[in-house]
C-alpha positions as CSV (number, residue, x, y, z in Angstrom):
1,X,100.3,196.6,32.7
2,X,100.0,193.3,31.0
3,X,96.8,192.8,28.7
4,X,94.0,190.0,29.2
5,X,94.3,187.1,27.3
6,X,90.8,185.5,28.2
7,X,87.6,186.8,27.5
8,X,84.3,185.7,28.8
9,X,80.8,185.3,27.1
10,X,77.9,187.6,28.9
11,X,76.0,184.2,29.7
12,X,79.5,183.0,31.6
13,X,79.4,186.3,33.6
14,X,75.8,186.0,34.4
15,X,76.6,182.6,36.3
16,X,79.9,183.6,37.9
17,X,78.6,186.8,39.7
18,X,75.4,185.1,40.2
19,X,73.3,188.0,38.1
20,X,70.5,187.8,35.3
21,X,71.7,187.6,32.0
22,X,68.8,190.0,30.7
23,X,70.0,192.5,33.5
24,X,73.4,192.0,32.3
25,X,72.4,192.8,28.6
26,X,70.4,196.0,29.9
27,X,73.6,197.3,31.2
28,X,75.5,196.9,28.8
29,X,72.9,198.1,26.2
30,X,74.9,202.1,27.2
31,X,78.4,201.1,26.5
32,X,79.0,204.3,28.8
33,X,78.4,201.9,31.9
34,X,81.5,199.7,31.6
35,X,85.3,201.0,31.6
36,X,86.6,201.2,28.0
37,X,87.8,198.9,26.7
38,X,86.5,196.0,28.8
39,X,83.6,194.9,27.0
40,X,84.1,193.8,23.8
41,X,81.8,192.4,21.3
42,X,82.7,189.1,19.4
43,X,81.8,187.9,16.2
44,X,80.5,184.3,16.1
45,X,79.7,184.3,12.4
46,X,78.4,187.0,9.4
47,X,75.5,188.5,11.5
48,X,75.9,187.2,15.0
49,X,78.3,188.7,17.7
50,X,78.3,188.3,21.5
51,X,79.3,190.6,24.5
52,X,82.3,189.1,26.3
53,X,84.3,190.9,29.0
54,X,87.9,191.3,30.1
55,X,88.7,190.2,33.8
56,X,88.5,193.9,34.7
57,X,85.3,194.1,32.6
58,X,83.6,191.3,35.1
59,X,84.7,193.6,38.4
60,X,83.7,197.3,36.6
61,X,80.4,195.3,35.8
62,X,80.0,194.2,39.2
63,X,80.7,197.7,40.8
64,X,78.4,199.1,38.6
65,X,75.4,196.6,39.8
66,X,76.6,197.1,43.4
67,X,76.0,201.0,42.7
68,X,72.6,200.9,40.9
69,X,71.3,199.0,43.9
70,X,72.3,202.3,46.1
71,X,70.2,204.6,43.7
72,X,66.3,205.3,45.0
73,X,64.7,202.7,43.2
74,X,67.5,200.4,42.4
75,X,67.9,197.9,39.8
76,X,64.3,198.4,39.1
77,X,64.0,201.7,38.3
78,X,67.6,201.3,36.6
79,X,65.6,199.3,34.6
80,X,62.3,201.1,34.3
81,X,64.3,204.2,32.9
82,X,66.1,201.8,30.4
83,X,62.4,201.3,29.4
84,X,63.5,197.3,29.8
85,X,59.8,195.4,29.3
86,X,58.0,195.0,33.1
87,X,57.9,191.2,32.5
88,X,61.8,191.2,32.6
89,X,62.0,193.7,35.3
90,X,59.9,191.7,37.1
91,X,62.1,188.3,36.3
92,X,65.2,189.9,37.3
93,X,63.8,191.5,40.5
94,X,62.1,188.6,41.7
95,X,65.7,187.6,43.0
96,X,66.7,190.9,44.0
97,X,67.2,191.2,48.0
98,X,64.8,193.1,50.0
């Protein structure tokens, strides 16, 4: 299987799937809930890195959102149980469909 050769920021992501960064950075906060290997974190100088993601990063990331919305609760208690602050949770659920 041939390997990625593109990475791409976790601000990119947000806008291609159409998600909330600060969701985005609570899942990936448990490196557990992207495939190995997919996420990787980039150094942009001594003390600064980013999270960026393979191709197949972007799609595990995606199937994991489409999950957590099947859970009781969904992405907010996802996020409540992540103990995300409730004035994020309620910024990234304000878009969530009903």
């Amino acid at each position: 299987m041939a390997r990625d050769t593109h990475v791409y920021a976790i601000d990119y992501v947000a806008t291609i799937i159409g998600e909330d960064v600060d969701l985005l950075l609570h899942i990936t906060a448990n490196a557990d809930n992207i495939d190995y290997g997919e996420m990787i974190d980039v150094a942009i100088g001594p003390e600064e890195h980013i999270t960026a993601f393979t191709s197949r990063g972007i799609e595990s990331l995606k199937e994991f959102i489409a999950d957590i919305r099947t859970w009781p609760g969904g992405i907010r208690q996802f996020l409540t149980q992540a103990g995300c602050d409730p004035k994020i949770i309620e910024k990234i659920c304000k878009h969530e469909p009903r």
